[in-house]
C-alpha positions as CSV (number, residue, x, y, z in Angstrom):
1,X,-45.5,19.5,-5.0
2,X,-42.5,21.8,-3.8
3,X,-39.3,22.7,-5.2
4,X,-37.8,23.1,-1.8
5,X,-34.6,21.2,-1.6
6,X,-34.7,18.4,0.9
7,X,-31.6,16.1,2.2
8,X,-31.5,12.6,1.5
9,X,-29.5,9.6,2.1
10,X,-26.5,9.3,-0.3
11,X,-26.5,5.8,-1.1
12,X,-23.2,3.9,-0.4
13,X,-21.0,2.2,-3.2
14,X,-21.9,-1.6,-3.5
15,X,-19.3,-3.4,-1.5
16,X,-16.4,-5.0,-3.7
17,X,-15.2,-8.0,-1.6
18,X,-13.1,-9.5,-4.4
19,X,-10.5,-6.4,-3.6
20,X,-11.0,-6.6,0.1
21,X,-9.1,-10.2,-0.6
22,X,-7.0,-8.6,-2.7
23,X,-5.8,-6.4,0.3
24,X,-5.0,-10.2,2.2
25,X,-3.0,-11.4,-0.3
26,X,-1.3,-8.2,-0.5
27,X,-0.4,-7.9,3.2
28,X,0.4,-11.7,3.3
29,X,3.1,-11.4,0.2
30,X,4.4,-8.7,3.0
31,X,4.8,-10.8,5.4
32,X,5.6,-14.1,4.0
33,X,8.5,-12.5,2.2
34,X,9.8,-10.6,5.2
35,X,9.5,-13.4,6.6
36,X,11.1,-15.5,4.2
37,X,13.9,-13.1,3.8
38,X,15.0,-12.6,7.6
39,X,14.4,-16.3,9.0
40,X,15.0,-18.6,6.2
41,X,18.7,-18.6,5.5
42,X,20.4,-22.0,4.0
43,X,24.1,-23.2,3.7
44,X,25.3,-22.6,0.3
45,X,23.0,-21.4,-2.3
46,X,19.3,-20.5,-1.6
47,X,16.8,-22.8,-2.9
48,X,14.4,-21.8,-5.7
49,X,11.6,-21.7,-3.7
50,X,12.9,-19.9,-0.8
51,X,14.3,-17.3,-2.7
52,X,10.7,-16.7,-4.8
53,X,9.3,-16.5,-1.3
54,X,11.0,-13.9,0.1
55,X,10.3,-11.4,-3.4
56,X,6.6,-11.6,-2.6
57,X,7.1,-8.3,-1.4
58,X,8.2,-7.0,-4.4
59,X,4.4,-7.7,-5.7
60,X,2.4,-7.2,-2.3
61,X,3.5,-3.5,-2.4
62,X,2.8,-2.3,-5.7
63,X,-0.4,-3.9,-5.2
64,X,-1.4,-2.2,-1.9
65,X,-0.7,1.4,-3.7
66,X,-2.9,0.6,-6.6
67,X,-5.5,-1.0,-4.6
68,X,-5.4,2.2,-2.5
69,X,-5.8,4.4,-5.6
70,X,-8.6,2.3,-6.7
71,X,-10.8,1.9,-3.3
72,X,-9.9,6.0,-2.5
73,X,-11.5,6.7,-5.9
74,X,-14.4,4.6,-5.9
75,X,-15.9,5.3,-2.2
76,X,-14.8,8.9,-1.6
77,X,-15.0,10.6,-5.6
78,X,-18.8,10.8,-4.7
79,X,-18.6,13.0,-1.8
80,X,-15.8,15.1,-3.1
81,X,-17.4,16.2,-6.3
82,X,-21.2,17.0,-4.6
83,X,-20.0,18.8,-1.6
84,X,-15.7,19.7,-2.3
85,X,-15.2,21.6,1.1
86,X,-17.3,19.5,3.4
87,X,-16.5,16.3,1.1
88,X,-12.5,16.9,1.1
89,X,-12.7,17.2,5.0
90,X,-14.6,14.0,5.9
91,X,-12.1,12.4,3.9
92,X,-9.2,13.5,5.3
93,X,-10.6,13.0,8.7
94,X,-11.5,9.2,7.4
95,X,-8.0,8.4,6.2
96,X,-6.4,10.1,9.2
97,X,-8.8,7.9,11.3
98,X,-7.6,5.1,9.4
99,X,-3.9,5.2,9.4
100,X,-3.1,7.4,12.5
101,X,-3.9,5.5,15.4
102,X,-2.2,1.8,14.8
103,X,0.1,4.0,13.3
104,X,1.2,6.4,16.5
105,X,1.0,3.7,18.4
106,X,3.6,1.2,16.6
107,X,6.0,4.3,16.7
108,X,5.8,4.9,20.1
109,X,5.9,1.2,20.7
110,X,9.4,1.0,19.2
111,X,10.5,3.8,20.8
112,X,10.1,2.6,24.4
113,X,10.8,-0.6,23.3
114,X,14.3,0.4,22.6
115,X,14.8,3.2,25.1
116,X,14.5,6.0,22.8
117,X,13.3,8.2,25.3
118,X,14.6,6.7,27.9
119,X,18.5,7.5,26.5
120,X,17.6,11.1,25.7
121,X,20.3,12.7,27.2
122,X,22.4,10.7,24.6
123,X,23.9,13.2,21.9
124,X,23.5,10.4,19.3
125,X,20.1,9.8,20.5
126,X,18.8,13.3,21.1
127,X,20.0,14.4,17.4
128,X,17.6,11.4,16.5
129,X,14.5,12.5,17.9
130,X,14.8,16.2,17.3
131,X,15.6,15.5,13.7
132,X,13.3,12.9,12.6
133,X,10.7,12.8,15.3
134,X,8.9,15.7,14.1
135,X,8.5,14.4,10.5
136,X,7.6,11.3,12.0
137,X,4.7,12.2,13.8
138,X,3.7,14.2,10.5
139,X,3.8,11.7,8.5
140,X,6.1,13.1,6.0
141,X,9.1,11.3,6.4
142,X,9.4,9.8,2.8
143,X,8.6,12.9,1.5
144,X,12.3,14.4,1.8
145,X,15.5,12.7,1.8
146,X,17.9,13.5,4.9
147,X,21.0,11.9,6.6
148,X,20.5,11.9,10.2
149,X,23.7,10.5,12.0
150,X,24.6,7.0,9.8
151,X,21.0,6.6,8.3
152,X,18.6,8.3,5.6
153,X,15.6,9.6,7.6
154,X,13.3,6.5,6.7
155,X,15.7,3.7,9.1
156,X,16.4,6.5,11.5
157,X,14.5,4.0,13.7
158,X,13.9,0.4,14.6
159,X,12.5,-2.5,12.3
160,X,8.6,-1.7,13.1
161,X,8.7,2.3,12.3
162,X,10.8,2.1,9.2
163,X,8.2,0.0,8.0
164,X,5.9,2.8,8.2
165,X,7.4,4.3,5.1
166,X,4.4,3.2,3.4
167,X,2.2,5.3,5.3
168,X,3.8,8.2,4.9
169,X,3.7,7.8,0.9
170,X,-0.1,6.7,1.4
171,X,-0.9,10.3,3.1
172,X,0.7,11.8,0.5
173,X,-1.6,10.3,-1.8
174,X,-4.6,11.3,0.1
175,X,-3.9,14.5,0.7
176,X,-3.3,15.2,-2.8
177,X,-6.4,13.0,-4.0
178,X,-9.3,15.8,-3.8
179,X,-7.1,17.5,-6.4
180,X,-6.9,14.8,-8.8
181,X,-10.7,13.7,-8.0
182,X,-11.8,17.3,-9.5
183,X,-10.2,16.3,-13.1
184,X,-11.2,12.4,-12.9
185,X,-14.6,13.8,-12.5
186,X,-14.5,15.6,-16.2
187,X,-13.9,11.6,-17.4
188,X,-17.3,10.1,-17.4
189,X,-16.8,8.2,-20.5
190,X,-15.3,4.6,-21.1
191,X,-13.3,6.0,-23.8
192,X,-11.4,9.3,-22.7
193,X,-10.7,7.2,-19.8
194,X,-9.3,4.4,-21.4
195,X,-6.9,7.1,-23.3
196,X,-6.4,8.8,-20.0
197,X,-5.2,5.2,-18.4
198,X,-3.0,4.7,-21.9
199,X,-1.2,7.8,-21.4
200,X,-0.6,7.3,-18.0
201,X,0.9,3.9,-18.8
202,X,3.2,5.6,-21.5
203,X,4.5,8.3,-19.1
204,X,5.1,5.7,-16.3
205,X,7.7,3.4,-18.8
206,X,8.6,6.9,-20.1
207,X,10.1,7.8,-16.5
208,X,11.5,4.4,-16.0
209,X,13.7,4.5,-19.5
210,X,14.2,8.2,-18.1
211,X,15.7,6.6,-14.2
212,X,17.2,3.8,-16.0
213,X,19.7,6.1,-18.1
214,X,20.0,8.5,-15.5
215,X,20.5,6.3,-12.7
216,X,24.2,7.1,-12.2
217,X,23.6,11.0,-12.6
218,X,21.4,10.4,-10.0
219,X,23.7,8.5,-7.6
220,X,26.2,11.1,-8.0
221,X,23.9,14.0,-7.3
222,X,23.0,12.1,-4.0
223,X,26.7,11.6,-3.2
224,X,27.5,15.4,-4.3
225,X,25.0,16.6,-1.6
226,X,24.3,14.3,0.9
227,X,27.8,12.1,1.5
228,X,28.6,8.7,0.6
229,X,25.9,7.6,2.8
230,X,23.5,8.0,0.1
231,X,26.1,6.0,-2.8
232,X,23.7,3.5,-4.3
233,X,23.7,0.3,-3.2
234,X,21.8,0.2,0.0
235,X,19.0,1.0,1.7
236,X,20.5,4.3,3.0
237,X,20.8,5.2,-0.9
238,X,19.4,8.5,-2.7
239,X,18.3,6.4,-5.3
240,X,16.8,3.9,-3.1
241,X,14.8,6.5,-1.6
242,X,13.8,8.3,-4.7
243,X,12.9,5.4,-6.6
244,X,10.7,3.0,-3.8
245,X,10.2,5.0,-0.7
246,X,9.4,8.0,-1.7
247,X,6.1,9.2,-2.6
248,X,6.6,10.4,-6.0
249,X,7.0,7.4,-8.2
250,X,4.5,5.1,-6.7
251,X,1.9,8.5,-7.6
252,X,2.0,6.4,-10.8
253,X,0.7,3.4,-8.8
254,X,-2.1,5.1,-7.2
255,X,-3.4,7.5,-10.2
256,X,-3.4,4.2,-12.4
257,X,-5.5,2.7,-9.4
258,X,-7.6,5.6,-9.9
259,X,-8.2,5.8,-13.5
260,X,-9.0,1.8,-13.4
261,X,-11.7,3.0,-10.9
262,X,-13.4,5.7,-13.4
263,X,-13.6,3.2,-15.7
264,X,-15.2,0.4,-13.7
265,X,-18.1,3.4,-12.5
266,X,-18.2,4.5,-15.8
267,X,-19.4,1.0,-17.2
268,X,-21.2,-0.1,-14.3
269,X,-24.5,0.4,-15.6
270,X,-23.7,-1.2,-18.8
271,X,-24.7,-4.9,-19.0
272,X,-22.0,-7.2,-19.5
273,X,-22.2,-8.9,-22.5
274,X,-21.3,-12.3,-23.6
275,X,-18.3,-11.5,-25.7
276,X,-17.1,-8.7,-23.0
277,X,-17.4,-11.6,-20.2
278,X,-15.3,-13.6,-22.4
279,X,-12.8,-11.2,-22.8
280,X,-12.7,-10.5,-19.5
281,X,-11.8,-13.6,-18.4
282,X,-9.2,-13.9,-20.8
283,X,-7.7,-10.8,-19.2
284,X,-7.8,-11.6,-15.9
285,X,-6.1,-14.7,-17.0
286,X,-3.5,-12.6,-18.9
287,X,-3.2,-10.0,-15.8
288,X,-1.8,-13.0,-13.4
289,X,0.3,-14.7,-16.1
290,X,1.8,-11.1,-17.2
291,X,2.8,-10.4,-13.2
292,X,4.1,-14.3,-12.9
293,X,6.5,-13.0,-16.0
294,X,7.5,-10.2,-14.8
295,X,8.8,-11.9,-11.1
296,X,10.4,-13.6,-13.0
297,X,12.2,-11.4,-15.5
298,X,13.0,-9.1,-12.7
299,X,14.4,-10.8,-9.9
300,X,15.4,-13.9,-11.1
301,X,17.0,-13.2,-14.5
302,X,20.3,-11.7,-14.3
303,X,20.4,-8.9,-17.0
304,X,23.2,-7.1,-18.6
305,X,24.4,-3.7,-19.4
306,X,22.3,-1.1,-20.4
307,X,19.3,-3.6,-19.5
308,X,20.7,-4.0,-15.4
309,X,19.8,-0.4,-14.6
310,X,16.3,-0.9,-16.3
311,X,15.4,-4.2,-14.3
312,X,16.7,-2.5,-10.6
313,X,14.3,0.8,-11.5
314,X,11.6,-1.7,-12.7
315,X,12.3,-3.8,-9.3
316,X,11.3,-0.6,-7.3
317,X,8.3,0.9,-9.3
318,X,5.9,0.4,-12.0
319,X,7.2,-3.1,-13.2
320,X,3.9,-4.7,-12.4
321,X,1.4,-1.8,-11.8
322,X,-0.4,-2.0,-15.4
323,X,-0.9,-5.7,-15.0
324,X,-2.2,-5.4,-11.4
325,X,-4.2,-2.3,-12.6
326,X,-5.8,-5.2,-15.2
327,X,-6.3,-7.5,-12.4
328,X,-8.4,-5.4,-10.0
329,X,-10.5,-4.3,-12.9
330,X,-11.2,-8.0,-14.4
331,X,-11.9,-8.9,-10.4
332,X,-14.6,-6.5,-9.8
333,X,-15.8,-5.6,-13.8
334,X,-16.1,-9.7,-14.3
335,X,-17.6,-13.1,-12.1
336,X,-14.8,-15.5,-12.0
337,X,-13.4,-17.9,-9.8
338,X,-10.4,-16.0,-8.6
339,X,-13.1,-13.3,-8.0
340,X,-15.0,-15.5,-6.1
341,X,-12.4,-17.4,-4.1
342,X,-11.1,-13.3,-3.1
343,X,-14.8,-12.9,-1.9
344,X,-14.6,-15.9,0.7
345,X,-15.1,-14.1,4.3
346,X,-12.5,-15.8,5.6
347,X,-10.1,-13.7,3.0
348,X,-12.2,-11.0,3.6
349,X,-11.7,-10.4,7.1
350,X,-8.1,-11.4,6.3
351,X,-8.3,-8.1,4.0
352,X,-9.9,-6.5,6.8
353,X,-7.2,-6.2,9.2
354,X,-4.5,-6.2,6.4
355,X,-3.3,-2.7,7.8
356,X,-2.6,-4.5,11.2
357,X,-0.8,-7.5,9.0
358,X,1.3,-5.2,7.3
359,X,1.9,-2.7,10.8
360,X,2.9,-5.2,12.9
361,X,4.6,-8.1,10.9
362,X,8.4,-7.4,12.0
363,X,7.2,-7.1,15.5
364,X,6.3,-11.2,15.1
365,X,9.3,-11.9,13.3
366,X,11.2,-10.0,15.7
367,X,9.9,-12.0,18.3
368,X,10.0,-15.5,16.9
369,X,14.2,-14.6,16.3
370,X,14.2,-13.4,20.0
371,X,12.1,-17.1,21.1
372,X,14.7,-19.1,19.1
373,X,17.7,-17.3,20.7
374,X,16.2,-17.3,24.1
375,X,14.9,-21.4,23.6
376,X,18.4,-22.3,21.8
377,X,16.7,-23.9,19.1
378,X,18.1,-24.4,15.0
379,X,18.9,-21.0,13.8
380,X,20.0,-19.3,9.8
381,X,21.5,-21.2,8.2
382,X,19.7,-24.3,8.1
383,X,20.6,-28.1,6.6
384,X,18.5,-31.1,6.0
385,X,16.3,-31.5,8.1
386,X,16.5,-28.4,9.7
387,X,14.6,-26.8,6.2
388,X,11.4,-28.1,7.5
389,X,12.2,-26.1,10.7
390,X,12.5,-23.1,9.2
391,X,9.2,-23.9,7.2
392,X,7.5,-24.3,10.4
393,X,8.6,-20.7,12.0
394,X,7.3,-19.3,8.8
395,X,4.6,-20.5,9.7
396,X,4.5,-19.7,13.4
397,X,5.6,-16.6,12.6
398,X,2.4,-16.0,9.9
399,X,-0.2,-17.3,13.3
400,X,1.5,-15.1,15.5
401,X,0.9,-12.2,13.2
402,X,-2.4,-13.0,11.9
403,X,-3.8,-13.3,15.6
404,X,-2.3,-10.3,17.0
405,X,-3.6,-8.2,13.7
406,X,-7.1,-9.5,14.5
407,X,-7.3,-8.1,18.5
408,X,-5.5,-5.0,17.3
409,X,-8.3,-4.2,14.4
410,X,-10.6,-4.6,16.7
411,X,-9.2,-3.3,20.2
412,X,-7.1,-0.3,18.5
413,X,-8.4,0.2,15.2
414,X,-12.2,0.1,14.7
415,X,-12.5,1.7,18.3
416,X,-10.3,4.6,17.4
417,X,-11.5,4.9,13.7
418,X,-15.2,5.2,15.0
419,X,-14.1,7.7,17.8
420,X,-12.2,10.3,15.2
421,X,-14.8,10.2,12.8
422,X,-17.8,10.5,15.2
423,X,-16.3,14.1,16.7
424,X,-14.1,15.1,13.7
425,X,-16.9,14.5,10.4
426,X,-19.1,16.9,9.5
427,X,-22.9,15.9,8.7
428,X,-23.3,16.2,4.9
429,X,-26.8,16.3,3.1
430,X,-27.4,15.6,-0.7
431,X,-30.0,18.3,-2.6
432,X,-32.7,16.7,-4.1
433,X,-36.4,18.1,-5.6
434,X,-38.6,17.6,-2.4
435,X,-42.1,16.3,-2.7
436,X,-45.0,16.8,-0.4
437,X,-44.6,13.7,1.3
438,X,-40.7,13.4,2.1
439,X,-39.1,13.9,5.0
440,X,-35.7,15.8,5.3
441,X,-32.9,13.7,7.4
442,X,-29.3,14.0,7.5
443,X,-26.8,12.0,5.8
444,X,-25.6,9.7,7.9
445,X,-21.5,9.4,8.4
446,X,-19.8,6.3,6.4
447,X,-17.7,4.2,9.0
């Protein structure tokens, strides 16, 4: 027998569909709420139902950024912590590979498709494109706050590339992950990481009391340097930014995603026991009721001072993120039902192409305003009858999407994905004691 140091095939993380359908549901809140929100408009007050609808967003995006935290940490801490250089590459090539093509290609979309480049030698237009272009095709956009012309940086452009803020904030996340993976590594117990995931929870409601009481310093401190473009109450608002689109408070989001990861390797080789199965259930069950609560509390009742400035900072961070951080761990840590019904592969392809869902959504909503226009049929707002109408484009306008999302995973994303990583990865190999009788071999890429 030798001591020689051989390579040998890493063996993958077991697959966890449940949060593959998690991913659907996540991109479908997205959508149905956009959805919802520009299409469905009523005489008089909004119904009930309607108005719930189009606030599934408000779930589906905290949910995608733990989810991401989650997923990053449990395929990729592996890599990182046997082989750092090597590791930290291949998995910044992977999540370029991932994001960057749909993602160019969507921006470049909307810019032809409204004559960007076409009406370059418009001052407006120019003064566009030098400013924000750049940060655009870095992916950094949400990572500073800037007024170019009568917008923040993030709706510089159309519909489709402002929804891209997301991606900006995810790369920001990645490229700060290797970091974070080399302390989540010294947490291999169940029980410093359980403290770990308490403290984070503490410090996440610590900075939201902190926004809350704060919140008009902070408005004026946006006004004070940036105009009254970025007074609060819009989109275009510093808070706004700060508080949802940027990067740094949704870092709560994915570490807490992260942390719920360590904790699910570092008991999965424990048995689960009778009484822990029981409790799990009971916590998956308290995990949806607790997010069902909170929709409520925060977008439906109306609260009063000091409490209005808590619910709009808990609107655009960290309102649900400990519950959902419960959820994904009772989904994969526990056999249930709702587990079960994520793991369908009909939900799981759905999860599968959830980045095309969520990239190209307000393209078919977009288009479905345009057909109405164009075919003269019942537009916003709608009466009697005309509710199952909009009912119907909703639904239209979810097929549309769906079916588009599909050919693009497969004609723009997997092809693309494969290509980067095939000529950008480099081969790893894991050292283990050789014996007479094995054979070295390299490790072979993950797709």
């Amino acid at each position: 027998m030798s001591d020689k140091p051989v390579a040998s095939n890493a063996a993958r993380p077991d697959a966890l569909p449940a949060l593959t359908g998690l991913r659907f549901l996540a991109a479908l809140s997205v959508l149905i709420g956009h959805a919802f929100d520009d299409l469905v408009k009523f005489s008089g007050s909004q119904p009930l139902w309607s108005t719930s609808l189009s606030k599934l967003s408000g779930i589906g995006m905290p949910l995608f950024f733990v989810l991401s935290g989650f997923v990053i940490h449990y395929n990729y801490h592996q890599s990182i912590v046997t082989a750092p250089a090597c590791g930290t590459f291949n998995f910044i090539v992977a999540r370029f590979a991932r994001l960057y093509p749909l993602y160019i290609f969507v921006l470049l979309l909307d810019l032809f498709r409204y004559n960007f480049f076409e009406n370059a030698y418009i001052p407006s237009v120019s003064q566009q494109l030098f400013l924000a272009l750049p940060s655009y095709l870095m992916l950094i956009q949400t990572w500073h706050y800037e007024i170019i012309g009568d917008h923040s940086l993030v709706f510089t452009f159309p519909a489709m590339t402002t929804i891209t803020w997301s991606v900006s904030t995810e790369w920001f996340f990645y490229l700060l992950y290797p970091f974070a993976c080399v302390a989540l590594a010294r947490l291999r117990r169940p029980r410093p990481i359980m403290l770990a995931i308490a403290g984070l929870v503490i410090a996440g409601y610590a900075s939201v009391c902190w926004a809350a009481t704060n919140l008009d310093a902070i408005n004026a401190f946006g006004v004070d340097h940036y105009g009254d473009i970025a007074r609060s109450g819009g989109a275009d608002g510093f808070s706004f930014w700060l508080m949802y689109l940027s990067p740094f408070p949704h870092l709560f989001d994915f570490a807490l995603g992260s942390l719920t990861a360590a904790l699910f390797i570092a008991l999965s080789q424990r048995p689960v026991s009778g009484r822990e199965n029981w409790l799990g259930r009971w916590g998956l069950a308290f995990a949806i009721g607790s997010i069902l609560i909170v929709f409520v509390l925060l977008f439906f009742l109306p609260a009063r001072p000091p409490g209005q400035h808590a619910q709009a900072v808990l609107q655009m961070y960290f309102g649900f993120t400990p519950f959902i951080a419960l959820l994904l761990f009772c989904c994969t840590r526990y056999p249930s039902r709702v587990s079960a019904t994520l793991s369908r592969p009909w939900i799981v392809l759905g999860g599968e192409i959830s980045y095309s869902i969520y990239m190209l959504h307000i393209g078919g909503v977009q288009f479905v305003q345009q057909f109405n226009i164009f075919a003269n049929v019942a537009t916003p707002p709608y009466t009697g009858w005309n509710m199952a109408h909009a009912v119907v484009t909703v639904i239209i306008v979810t097929a549309i999407v769906l079916s588009v999302s599909l050919l693009s995973y497969n004609m723009i994303e997997v092809p693309a994905r494969r290509y980067l990583r095939r000529w950008l990865s480099l081969r790893l190999t894991r050292v283990v004691p050789a014996t007479r009788d094995t054979v070295i071999q390299p490790l072979p890429i993950r797709d």
